[in-house]
C-alpha positions as CSV (number, residue, x, y, z in Angstrom):
1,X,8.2,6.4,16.0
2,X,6.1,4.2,13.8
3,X,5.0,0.8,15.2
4,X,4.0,-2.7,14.5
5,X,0.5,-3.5,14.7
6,X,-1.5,-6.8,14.0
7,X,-5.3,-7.5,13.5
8,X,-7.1,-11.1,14.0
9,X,-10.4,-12.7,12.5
10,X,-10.2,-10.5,9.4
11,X,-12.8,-12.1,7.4
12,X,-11.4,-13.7,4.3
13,X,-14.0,-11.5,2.3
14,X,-12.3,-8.4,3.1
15,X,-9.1,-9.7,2.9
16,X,-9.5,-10.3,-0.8
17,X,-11.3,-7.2,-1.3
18,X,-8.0,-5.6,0.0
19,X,-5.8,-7.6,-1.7
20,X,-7.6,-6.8,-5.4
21,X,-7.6,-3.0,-4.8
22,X,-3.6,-3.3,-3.6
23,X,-3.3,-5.0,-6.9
24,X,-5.3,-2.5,-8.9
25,X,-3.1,0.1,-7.1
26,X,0.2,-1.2,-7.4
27,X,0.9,-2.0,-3.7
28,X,1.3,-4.6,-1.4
29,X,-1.0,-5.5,1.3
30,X,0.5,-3.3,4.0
31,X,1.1,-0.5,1.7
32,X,-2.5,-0.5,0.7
33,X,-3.7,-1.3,4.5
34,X,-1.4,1.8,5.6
35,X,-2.8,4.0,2.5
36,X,-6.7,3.2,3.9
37,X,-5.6,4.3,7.1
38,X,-4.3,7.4,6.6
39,X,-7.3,8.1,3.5
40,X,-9.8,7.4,6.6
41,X,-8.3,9.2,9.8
42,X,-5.9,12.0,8.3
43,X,-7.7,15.4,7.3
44,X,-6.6,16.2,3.9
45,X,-7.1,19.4,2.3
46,X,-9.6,20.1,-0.5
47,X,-8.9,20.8,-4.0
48,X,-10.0,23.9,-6.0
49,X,-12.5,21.7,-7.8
50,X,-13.8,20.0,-4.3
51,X,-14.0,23.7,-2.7
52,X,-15.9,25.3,-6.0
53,X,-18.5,22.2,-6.0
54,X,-19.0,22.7,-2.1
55,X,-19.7,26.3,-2.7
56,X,-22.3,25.5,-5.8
57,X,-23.8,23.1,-3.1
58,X,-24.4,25.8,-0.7
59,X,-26.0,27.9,-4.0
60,X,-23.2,31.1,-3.3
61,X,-22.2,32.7,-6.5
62,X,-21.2,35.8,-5.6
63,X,-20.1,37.6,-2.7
64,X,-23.0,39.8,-2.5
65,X,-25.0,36.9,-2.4
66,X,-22.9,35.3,0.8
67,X,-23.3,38.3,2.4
68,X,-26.8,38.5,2.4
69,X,-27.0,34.5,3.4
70,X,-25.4,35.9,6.0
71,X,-27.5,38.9,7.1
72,X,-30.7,36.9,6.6
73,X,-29.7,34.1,8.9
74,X,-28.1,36.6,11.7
75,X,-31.3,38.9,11.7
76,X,-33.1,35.5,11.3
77,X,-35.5,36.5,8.3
């Protein structure tokens, strides 16, 4: 069941940063505040795009080539 919670001595700072990007995002204050909350603390699942750039990252391009990363750091070569 969802509950109420409260925060004190938010400096006014981020206060308006929240408020502008609510703004920019068409939400209120608690929607945005609820939205950064679950964007920080709930795992979220990767697109095709993210995955594909995380695999260039790693330099795999082909199967082959995973497999022998593989081999190479098992037989540690």
């Amino acid at each position: 069941m969802p509950k109420n919670l409260s925060m004190k001595k938010v400096p006014d700072e981020l206060i308006a940063l929240l408020r502008e990007r609510a703004r920019r995002r068409h939400r209120s204050l608690q929607g945005e505040l609820l939205a950064t909350l679950e964007e920080s603390l709930l795992p979220r699942r990767l697109t095709v795009a993210e995955l594909t750039g995380r695999i260039r990252d790693l330099g795999l391009r082909t199967p082959q080539e995973a497999t022998r990363m593989i081999r190479e750091d098992r037989d540690g070569r």
